[in-house]
Every structure is written in structure tokens, then in C-alpha cells.
C-alpha positions in Angstrom: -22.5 7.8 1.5 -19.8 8.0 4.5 -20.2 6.8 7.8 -18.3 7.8 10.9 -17.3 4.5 13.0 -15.5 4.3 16.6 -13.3 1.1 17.2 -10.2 0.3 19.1 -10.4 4.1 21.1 -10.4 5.8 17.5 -12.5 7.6 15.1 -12.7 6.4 11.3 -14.6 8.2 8.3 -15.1 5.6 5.9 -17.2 5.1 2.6 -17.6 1.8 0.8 -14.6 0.4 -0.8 -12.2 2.1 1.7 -9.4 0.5 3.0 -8.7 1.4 6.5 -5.7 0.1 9.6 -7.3 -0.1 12.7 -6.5 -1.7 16.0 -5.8 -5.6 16.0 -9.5 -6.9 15.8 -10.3 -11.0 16.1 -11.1 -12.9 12.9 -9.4 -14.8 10.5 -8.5 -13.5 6.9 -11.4 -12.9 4.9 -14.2 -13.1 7.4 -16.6 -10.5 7.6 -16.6 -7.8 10.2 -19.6 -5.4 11.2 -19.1 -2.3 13.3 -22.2 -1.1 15.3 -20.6 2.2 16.4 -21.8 4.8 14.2 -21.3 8.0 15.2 -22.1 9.7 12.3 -24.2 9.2 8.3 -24.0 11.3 5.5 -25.5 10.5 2.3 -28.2 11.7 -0.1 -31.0 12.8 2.9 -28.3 14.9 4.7 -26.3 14.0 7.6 -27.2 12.1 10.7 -25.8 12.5 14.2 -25.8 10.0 16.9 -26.6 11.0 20.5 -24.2 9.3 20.7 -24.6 5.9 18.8 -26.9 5.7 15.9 -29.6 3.3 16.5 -29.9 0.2 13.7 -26.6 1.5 11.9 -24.0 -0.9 11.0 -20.8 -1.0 8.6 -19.6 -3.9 6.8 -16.1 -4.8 6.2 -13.8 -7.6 5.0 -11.0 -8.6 7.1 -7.8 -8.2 4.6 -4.8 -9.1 6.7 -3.8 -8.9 10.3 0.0 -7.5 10.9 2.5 -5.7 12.9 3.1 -1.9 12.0 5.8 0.2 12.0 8.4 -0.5 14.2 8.9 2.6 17.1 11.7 3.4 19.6 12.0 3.9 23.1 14.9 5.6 24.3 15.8 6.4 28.1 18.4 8.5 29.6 18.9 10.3 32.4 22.4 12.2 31.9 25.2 12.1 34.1 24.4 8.9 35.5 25.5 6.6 32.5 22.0 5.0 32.4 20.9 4.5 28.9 17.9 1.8 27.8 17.3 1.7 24.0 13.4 -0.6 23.4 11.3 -1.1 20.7 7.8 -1.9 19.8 5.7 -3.1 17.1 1.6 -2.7 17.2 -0.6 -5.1 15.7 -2.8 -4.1 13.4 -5.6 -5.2 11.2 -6.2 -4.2 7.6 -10.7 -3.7 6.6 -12.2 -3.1 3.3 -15.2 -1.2 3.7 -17.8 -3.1 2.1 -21.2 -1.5 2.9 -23.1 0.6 5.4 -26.4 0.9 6.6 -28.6 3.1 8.5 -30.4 5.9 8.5 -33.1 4.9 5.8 -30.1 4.6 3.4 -27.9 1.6 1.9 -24.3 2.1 0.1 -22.4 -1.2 -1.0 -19.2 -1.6 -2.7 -19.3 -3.8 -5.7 -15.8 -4.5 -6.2 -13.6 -7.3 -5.3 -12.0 -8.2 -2.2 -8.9 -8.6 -3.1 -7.0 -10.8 0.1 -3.6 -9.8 -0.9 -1.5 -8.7 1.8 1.1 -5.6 1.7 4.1 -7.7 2.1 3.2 -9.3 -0.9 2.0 -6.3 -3.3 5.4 -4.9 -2.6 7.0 -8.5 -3.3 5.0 -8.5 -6.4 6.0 -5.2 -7.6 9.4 -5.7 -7.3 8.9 -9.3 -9.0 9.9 -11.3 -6.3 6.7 -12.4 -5.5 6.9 -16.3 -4.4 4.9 -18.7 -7.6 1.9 -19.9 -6.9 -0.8 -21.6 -8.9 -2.3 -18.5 -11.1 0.9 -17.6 -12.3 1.9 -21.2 -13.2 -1.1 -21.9 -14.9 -0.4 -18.9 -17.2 2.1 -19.9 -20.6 5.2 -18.6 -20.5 5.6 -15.2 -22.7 7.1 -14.9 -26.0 11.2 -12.9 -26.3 10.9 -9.8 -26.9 10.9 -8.8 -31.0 13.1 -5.8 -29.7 16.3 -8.3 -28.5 16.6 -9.3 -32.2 17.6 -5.9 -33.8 20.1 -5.1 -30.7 21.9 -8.5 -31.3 21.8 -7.7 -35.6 23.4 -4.4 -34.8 26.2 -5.7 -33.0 27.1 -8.1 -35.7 28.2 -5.4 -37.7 31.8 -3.7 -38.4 32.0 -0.8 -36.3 34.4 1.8 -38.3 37.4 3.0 -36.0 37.0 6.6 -35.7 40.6 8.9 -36.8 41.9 11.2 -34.6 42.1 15.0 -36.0 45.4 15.9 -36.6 46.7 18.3 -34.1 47.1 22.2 -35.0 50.8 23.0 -34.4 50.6 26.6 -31.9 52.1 29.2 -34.1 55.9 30.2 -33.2 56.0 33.8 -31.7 59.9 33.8 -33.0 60.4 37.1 -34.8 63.8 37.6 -35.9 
């Protein structure tokens, strides 16, 4: 089932278990947010049209993060007259998870987990610079690695110095 929503000026299609960016919304991190905009529901009994809401249709969502986008520029000029202005802006944003939607004599629900964690710290995380924080203290420490102890036996050993081949001597072209 998919739902077409209308927030912040925008359009969304969303289905349970998306994860959309929309225009900064209020709420704190994890709160739940529903969306009484429908536009548009498709699912199983065909697709439904709003004229131009859909009465007693609502989407769910979790509230995942709140942050500023990408950063733009703004660049004035007008030539010849040495006037230059160089400005830039970052948007705020909110981050949903689409967590169900209903209307239309239909229900679709996501049954996976919120997860809260932000995009600044998956990429932290993948990188492994991810700050510690209780889950990852509480787990033990992992074993060295069984493949470190063959490297270190190998380099023990003699390594045998290699002879230069002997050099060909160019045959003389003297003919006498």
C-alpha cells in the first residue's frame, strides 16, 4: 500500500517503512507524527483519489532526526561595476520513518524498528569513529586475530639473498 502525502508545499509518495526528508516539522526525536493530507491511496482495492483530500486518511511516521541540509550558494554580480556578494544557506530539515497508513478501508504498518540513529553518526560509525557509548562498552573486547600469528612466524625466518645473473658480454663485431 502507498500513500501520496502533501507537507511543507511538497508532494511525497511514501509506503510503510520509508524514510523520507521533508521540511523542518516540530517535535522532538522520536515522537510520533501523523499527516492528514492524503492526496492519493493505492493498495489491494485499487487506487483512491482525493477531491482534493481524502476524508479519514492518515499516515504515521517517526520523527528520526531534525538537521540542516546541504549547504547552497548565492553568488551576485553585476559586471563592470566591481560589485561582487558571495552568501550561503543551509535549510532545516527533518528526517520520518513511515510507519503506517490508513484510509480507504485499508491498513499497511511497518513492523520494523525505529532505529533513532542520526546520519552524522551512521557515517561516524562506518568509518569507526563513532563516539563509545554504553552498547558498545558493555560488549567484551574481541579476540587478535589467528591471521597476525602466521605473518609475524614468517618474518622470523632467513630470507635467502637473491644472485644477480651474470651479465652476457655483447659479442665484438672486430673482424680482422
Amino acid at each position: 500500500m502507498y500513500a501520496v502525502i502533501k507537507t511543507g508545499g511538497k508532494q511525497y509518495r511514501v509506503q510503510p517503512g520509508d524514510v523520507i526528508v521533508v521540511e523542518k516539522l516540530d517535535g522532538d526525536v522520536g515522537s510520533d507524527v501523523s499527516f492528514g493530507d492524503v492526496l492519493m491511496l493505492g493498495g489491494d482495492k485499487g487506487v483512491t483519489l482525493g477531491a482534493p483530500m481524502i476524508a479519514g486518511a492518515a499516515v504515521a511516521a517517526t520523527l528520526v532526526e531534525t538537521r540542516k541540509g546541504e549547504k547552497i550558494k548565492i553568488f551576485k554580480k553585476t559586471r563592470r561595476q566591481g560589485y561582487r556578494r558571495t552568501n550561503g544557506h543551509r535549510q532545516m530539515e527533518t528526517v520520518l520513518r513511515i510507519t503506517g497508513i490508513d484510509g480507504a478501508g485499508e491498513k499497511a504498518k511497518w513492523d520494523g524498528e525505529t532505529s533513532l540513529m542520526t546520519k552524522a553518526e551512521m557515517n561516524l560509525r562506518a568509518r569507526g569513529l563513532a563516539p563509545r557509548t554504553e552498547e558498545t562498552e558493555a560488549k567484551p573486547a574481541k579476540a587478535p586475530k589467528a591471521a597476525a600469528a602466521p605473518k609475524a612466524a614468517a618474518a622470523e625466518k632467513p630470507v635467502a639473498a637473491k644472485k644477480a645473473a651474470p651479465k652476457a658480454k655483447p659479442a665484438s663485431t672486430d673482424e680482422a
